[in-house]
N, C-alpha and C positions, 0 to 999 in steps of 0.2 A: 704088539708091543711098540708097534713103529708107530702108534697113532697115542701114545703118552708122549711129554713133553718133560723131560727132566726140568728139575730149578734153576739150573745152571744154564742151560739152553734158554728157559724163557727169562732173565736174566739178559741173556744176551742180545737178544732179541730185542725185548725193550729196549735197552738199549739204544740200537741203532735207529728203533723206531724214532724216539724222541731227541737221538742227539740233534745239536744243532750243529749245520754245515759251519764251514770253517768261512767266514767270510769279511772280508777288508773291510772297514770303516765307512769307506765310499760307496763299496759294493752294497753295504747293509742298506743307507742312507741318500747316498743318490742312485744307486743301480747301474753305478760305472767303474771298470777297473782301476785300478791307480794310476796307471798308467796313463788309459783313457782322457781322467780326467784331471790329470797333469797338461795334457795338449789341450783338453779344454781351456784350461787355467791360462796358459802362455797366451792362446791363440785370443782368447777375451783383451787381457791385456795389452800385445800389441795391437790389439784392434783400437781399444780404448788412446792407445799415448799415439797412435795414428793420426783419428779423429781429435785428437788436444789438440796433436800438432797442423791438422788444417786448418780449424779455428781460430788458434791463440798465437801459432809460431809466426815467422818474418816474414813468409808467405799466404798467409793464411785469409780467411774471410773478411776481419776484421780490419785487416790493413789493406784491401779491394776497398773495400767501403768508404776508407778513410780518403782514402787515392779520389775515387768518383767526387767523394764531397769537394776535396783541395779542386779536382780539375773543375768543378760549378764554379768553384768562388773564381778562378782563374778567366773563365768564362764570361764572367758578370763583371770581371776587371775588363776583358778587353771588349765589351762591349760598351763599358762606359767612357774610356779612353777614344774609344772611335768615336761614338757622339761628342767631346768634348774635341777632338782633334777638327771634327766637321765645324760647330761652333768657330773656335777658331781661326779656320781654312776662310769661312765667312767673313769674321773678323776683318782679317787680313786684305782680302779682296777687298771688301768694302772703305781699306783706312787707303788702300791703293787707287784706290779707282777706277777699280776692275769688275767688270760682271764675271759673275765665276762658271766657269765651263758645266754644261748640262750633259 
């Protein structure tokens, strides 16, 4: 008699066979607790307005970049200054009547 199965027992049974576990949105869909994938979330984030801010902010790549360019042009200023100071230095010497020191 132990090896019948009332209606009500397989009923139940069924049941539990088919229910479906109880599970969070994230759990279903990504396979991470809520929680989880809250610290996921945050940690992206400030990882993401991190890298903005080495990029884009007051410190960033783009104002390195900017700096290097301005100190070329700075550069090419006072190399021209210098040949035009020598020029001159010439000039001068020459309106003087001076050989100019070697």
């Amino acid at each position: 008699m132990s090896d019948t199965v009332r209606p009500a027992q397989e009923t139940e049974h069924r049941e539990e066979l088919y229910a479906t576990p109880s599970e969070s949105f994230t759990e279903r869909y990504l396979g991470l607790s809520f929680t989880k994938f809250i610290i996921a979330f945050v940690t992206v984030v400030a990882l993401s307005i991190y890298l903005g801010i080495l990029l884009f902010g007051d410190n960033s790549l783009e104002v390195l970049l900017h700096l290097e360019e301005y100190e070329n042009y700075l550069q090419h200023e006072i190399d021209t200054y210098l040949s035009e100071n020598a020029a001159l230095q010439k000039e001068y010497f020459e309106l003087k009547e001076l050989e100019p020191e070697k």
